[in-house]
N, C-alpha and C positions, 0 to 999 in steps of 0.2 A: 578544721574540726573533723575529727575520725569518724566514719559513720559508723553505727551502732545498729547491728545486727535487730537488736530487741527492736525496733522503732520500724513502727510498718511502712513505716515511706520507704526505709532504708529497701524494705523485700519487696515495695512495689517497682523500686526505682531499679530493681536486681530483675524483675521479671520482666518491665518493659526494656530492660537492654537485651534480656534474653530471646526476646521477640525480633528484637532489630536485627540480632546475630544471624536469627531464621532467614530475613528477609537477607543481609549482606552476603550468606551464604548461596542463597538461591541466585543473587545475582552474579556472584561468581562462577557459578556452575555455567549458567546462558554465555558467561564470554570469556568458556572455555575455547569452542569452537573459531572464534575468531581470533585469540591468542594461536592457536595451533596455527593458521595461517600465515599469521604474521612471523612466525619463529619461521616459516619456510624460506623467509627472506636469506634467513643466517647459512641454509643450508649449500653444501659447494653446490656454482651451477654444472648442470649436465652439459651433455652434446647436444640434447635436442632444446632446451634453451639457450644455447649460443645459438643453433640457426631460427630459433623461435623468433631473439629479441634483432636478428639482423636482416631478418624476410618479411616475417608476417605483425609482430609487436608493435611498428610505427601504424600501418593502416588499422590493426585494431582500436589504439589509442586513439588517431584521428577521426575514426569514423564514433566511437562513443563519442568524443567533443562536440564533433557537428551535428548527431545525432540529438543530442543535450541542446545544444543551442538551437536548433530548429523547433524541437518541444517547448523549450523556454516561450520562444520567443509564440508560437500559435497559440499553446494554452494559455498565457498572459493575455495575448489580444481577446478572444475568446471568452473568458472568466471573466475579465475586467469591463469587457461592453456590455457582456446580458447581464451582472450585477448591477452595471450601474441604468440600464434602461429597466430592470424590474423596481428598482429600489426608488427613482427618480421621474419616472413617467407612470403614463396608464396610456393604454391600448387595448383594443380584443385581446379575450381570451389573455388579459395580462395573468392573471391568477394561476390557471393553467400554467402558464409558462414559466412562472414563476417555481415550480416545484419538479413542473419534469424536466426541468434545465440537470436535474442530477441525475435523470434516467438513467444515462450513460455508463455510467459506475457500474451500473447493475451487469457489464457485457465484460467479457474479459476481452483486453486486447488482440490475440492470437486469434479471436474468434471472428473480428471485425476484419480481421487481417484476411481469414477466408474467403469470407462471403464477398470481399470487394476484391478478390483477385478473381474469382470466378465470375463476377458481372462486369468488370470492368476487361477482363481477357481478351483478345481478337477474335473468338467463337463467341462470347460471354454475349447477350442481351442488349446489353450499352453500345457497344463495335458497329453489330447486327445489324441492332435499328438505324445507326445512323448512316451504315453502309444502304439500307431501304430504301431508306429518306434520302438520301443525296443520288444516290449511282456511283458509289467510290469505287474504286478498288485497293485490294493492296498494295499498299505502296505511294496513292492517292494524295494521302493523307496523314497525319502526324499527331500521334494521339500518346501523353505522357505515360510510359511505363510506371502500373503499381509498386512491381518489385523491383524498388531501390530505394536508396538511403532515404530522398524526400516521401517519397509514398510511406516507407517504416514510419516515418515522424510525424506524418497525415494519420495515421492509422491511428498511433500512441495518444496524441493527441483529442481525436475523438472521443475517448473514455478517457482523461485524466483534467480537460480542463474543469470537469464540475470541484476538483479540490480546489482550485483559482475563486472560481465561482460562487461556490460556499461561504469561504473564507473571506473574499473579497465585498460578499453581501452582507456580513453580518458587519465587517468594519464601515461600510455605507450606511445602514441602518442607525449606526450607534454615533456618528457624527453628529455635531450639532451643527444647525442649518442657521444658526447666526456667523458661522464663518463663511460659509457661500454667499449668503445673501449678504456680509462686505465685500467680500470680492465682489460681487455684482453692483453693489451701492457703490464703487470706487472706479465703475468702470469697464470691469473685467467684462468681455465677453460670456457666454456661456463656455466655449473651450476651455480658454484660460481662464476661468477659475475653476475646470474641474483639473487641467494641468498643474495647475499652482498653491491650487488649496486641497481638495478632494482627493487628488492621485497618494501626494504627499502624506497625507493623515492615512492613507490606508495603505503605506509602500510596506509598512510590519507583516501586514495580514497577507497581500500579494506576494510579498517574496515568500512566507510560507508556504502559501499554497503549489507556488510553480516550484519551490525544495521537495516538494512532495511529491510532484509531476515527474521531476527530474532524478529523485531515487526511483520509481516504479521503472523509469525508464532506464537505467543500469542496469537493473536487474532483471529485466526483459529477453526472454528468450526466445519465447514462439515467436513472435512479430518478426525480428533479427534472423533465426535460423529460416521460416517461411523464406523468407524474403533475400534472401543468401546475402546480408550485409553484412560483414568479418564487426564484429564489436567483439572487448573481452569477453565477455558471458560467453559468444558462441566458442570463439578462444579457449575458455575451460573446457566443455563438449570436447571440441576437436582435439583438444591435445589430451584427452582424458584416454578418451576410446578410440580415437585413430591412431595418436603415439603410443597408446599403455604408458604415458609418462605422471604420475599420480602426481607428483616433486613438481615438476613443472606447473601441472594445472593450479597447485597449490600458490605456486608464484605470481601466475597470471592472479589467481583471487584475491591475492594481497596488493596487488597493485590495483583493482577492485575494490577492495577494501579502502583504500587510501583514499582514492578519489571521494568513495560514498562521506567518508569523515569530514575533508577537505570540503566538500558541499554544503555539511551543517554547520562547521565554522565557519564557512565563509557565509553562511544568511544569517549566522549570531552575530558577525561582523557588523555584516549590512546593519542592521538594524541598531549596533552600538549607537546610543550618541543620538538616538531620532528618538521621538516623542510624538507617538499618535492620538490628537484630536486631548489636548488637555484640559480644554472644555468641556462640563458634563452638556447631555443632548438637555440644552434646558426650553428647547420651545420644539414642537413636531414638524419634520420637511413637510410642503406642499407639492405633492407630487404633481405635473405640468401633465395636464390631458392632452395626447397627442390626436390627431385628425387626419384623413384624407393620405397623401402620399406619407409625408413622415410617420402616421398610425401605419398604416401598411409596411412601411421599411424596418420599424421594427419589430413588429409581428413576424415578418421575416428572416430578420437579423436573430432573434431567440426560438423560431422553431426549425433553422436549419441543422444547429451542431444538434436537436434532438431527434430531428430526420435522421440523420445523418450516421448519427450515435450510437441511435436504441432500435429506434422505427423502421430503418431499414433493413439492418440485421438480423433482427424480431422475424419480421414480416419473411428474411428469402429463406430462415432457419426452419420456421411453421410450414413452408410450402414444400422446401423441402421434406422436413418428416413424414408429412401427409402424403406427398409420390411414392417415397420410396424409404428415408428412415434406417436405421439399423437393421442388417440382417439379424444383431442378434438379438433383436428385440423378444424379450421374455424373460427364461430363466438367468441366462447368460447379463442379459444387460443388467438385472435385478441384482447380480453380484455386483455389477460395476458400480451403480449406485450405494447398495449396500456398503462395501465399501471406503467410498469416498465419504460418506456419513458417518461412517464405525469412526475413521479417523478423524474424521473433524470435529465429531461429537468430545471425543478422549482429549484433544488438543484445546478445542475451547472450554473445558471443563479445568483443566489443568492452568492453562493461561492465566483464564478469570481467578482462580485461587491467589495462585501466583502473583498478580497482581494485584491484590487484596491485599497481601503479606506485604508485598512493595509498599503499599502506599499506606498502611497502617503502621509499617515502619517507621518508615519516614514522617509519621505524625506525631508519633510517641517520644523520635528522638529527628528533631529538622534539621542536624546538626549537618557543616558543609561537605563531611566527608559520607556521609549519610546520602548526600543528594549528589553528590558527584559520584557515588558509585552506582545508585538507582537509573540516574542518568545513560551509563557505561551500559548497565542491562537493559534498556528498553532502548539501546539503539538497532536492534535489530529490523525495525523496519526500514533503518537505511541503507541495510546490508542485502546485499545480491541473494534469493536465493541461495544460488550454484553455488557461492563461496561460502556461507554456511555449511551445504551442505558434504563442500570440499573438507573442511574441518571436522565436522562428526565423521566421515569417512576415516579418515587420518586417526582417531582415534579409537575408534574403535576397533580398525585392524590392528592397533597396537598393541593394544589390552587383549584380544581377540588372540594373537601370537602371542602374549605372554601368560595368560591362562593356559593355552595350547602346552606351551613350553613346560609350564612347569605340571598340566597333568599328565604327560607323557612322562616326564623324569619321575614322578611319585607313584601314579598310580598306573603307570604304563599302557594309557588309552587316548585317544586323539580326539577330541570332543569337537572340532571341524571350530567352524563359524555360528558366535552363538550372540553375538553385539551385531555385524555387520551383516546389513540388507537384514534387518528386522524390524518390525513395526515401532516395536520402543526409539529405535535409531530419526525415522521417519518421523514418528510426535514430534521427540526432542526440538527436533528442528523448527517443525509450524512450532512450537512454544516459543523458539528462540527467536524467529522472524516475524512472529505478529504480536507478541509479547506488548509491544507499544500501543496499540491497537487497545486493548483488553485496559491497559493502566491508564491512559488517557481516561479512559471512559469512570475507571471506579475511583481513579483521582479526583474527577471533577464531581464526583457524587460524594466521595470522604467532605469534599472542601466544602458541602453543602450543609451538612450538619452540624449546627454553631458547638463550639468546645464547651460551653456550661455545660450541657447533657451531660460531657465527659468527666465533668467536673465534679458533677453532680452525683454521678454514679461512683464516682473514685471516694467520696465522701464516704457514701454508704457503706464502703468496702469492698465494692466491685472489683475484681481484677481488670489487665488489658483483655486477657479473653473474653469474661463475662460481660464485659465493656462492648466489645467488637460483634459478640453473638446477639446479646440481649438489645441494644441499642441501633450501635451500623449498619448490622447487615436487611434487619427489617426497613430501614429509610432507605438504602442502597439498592431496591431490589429490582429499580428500574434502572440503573446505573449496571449492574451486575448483571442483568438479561440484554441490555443493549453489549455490554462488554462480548460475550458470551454467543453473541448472533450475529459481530461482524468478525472476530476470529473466526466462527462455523463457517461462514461465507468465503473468506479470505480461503481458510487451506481447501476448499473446495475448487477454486482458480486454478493455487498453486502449481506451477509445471516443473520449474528447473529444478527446486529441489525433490519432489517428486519421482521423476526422470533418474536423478543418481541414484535414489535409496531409496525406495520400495524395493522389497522382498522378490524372488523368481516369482512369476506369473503372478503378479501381484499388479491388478489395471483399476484404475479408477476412473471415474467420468474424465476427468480433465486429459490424463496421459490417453486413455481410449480417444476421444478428438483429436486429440496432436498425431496419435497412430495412422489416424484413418485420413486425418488432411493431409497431413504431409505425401500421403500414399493419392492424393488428388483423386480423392472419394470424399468427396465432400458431403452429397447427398446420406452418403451412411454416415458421415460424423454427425449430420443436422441433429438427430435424436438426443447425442449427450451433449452438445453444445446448447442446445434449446434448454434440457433439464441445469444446466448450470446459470443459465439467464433468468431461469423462472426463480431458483433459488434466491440468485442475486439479486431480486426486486425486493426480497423483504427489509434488508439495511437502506438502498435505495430508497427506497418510500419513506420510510423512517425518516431519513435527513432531509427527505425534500420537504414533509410536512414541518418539520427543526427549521429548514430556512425558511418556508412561507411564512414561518409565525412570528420569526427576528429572534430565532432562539440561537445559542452558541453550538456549532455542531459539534460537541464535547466528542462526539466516538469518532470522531473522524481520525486514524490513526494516523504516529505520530507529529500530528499537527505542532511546530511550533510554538502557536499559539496560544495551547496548554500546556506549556511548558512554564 
């Protein structure tokens, strides 16, 4: 039957597609920068990628693998025991423990990576004392070097198992405790039946969490470059600005890229075919009060990764600033802050929209090609940085030279670089990397508010817009402030892409630390490394009071889980 203009469905059904177009479009725009990448494949290779891929190519690729598996494997362990001793036991201070288990979050890796090479060093505190205490000397003694591959993965690891931990608490929580208690009725020890029933029901939620662990750690730069371990990431770096080989770096990113894709199907894989916990929780777990050695062990067991995580680097960051601090503390650092906040302020304003459009989209029309291309744009949080931001580079010199090109020929004036190394360039990017982050959050808030409302308004006459302003966005407005405060957070971290594109003399907190540590000035970096940790408690807290209370950590960026 022909639709009929005259008939107002006909122009409602005309305007909610015209909304989707919005949102199709903007996703197309986000996976621009990773198309351009990937087309580098096509390009001839050069001379400095034949000796790229026959010198240095096999240890980059090897040392990401083992680098990825060694995270796998610590923040698995780590996530999966303090979930399951907070969710299954009581102890001291369980409560406590149970929320600042996601402190960690709040530190960025690079940062942890400092403070433990300078106490853990052969001068460092740690050495010192035990050279004191014992009478060693050099040589004496045999104490594991920080900087290397397993110390990188020690480091990564301290801030990324609370996404394990999260994730892995809420699928605890939400079990019913008539399947353990047959396991138990049948026999099972307390092991095996958390290996056989409990692991099993939460293997969905676990493998998310350490996909999550294991993109952060791809795309990891400070930790890797500190710590001089060859991964791609440091790969793009090197070959960027030591070769001047733009082509190459671009290749290296896409074989980057690959992997990060290859990661997420391979955990939609995993989880084909498996069925978490199909029983609703229809009676409450008894959590087993622990006593005496076992209360102690794991009091232990859940306040070390927060020692270790937040508390110590907290603690040697504060003493620092307090001796000695930035010199430029004042006017100078007042810009660096400034800022790092201009930018992150513009980028989680623009996200959170952004993701509103996504997800209102995809509400108006669920159709599959509708969510397979929403999908394609919020995979940016499993994309590296650096190869992001290898992509916008690539493009914008293009444009950049062809604008040039053609107002020289017309108007006979050279208008220089007006895309490349600019702030817009710089957003673009946090929009396009944390993107997931921001639509997680307002997805899980759209999906909250029952469709009659929508119904009910469309009845009256309401349009999609008046639909989306008048109704959504007032239910959404904690959904849309959480979105909104962990993108602000997020590109406040941000380094590698940072590092390529920002503007001349253009520093922010994050690139000022990496300046100042890598220059083994630590005590001066304490200052903006402190003010990035103090920031970073506000989402932190956030999710820790979300998992104390058995709530879904919906902003946890992108979590398979909301998917």
């Amino acid at each position: 039957m022909p639709l009929d203009p005259a008939r107002p469905g006909w122009l409602r059904s005309r305007l909610a597609s015209g909304w989707t177009l919005g949102a199709l479009c903007a996703a197309a725009l986000l996976l621009l920068p990773s198309l351009v990448v990937l087309a580098s494949l096509a390009a001839p290779p050069s001379e400095n990628w034949a000796h790229l891929a026959s010198t240095v190519m096999p240890a980059y690729v090897a040392n990401t693998l083992k680098l990825m598996a060694l995270v796998a494997i610590m923040t698995g362990i780590v996530g999966v025991g303090t979930a399951w001793l907070t969710v299954t036991t009581r102890f001291p201070l369980h409560t406590v423990a149970s929320w600042a288990l996601v402190l960690p979050l709040a530190t960025p890796a690079y940062i942890v990576a400092y403070v433990y090479t300078d106490l853990l060093a052969f001068a460092g505190p740690v050495q010192s004392a035990l050279r004191g205490v014992t009478g060693w000397e050099a040589g004496d003694y045999y104490f594991p070097p920080v900087r290397s591959l397993p110390g990188a993965a020690l480091m990564l690891s301290l801030v990324l198992y609370p996404y394990v931990y999260l994730l892995a608490r809420v699928s605890f929580q939400r079990q019913s405790a008539a399947l353990f208690d047959a396991a138990r009725n049948l026999g099972a020890r307390p092991w095996r039946a958390f290996t056989r029933v409990a692991l099993p029901c939460a293997r969905p939620a676990i493998a998310g969490g350490i996909a999550l662990a294991l993109m952060e750690t791809i795309s990891d730069f400070g930790v890797v470059d500190y710590f001089a371990v060859p991964t791609l990431t440091t790969g793009i770096f090197r070959t960027w600005f030591s070769l001047g080989d733009p082509v190459s770096a671009a290749q290296i990113s896409a074989w980057l890229f690959i992997f990060a894709i290859a990661l997420v199907f391979l955990e939609i894989a995993g989880r084909r075919g498996h069925f978490a916990n199909p029983l609703s929780r229809d009676m409450a777990s008894q959590p087993k009060k622990l006593k005496g050695i076992a209360a102690a062990a794991a009091l232990l067991a859940c306040a070390l990764p927060v020692l270790l995580g937040f508390v110590v680097p907290a603690a040697v960051l504060v003493r620092y600033a307090l001796i000695e601090g930035d010199p430029l503390l004042g006017r100078n650092f007042l810009d660096f802050a400034w800022n790092s906040i201009f930018v992150a302020t513009i980028a989680a304003f623009l996200a959170t929209t952004l993701a509103l459009l996504l997800s209102y989209g995809e509400r108006l029309h669920p159709t599959r090609f509708n969510r397979l291309s929403i999908r394609l744009a919020t995979l940016g949080y499993a994309l590296p940085g650096a190869m992001i931001a290898i992509g916008i580079l690539t493009l914008s010199t293009s444009i950049d030279r062809i604008f040039g090109d053609f107002a020289e020929a017309r108007l006979g004036v050279s208008p220089g670089l007006i895309l490349t190394g600019s702030i817009a360039g710089l957003v673009f990017a946090y929009v396009a990397r944390f993107l997931t982050a921001a639509y997680n959050a307002t997805h899980s808030g759209l999906e909250k508010v029952h469709p009659t409302l929508d119904a009910a308004a469309r009845i009256l006459g309401a349009g999609p817009r008046r639909v989306l302003a008048a109704i959504h966005v007032p239910l959404m407005r904690g959904a849309l402030a959480s979105a909104a405060l962990i993108v602000f957070i997020d590109v406040l971290k941000e380094l590698p892409a940072t590092l390529l594109l920002r503007p001349f003399n253009f520093e922010t907190l994050a690139t000022r630390t990496y300046r100042l540590a890598s220059d083994e000035r630590l005590a001066e970096a304490s200052t903006a490394a402190l003010m990035i940790v103090i920031l970073g408690l506000l989402p932190a807290i956030l999710l820790s009071f979300s998992a104390s209370k058995g709530g879904t950590p919906a902003e946890l960026p992108g979590s398979p889980a909301e998917k």
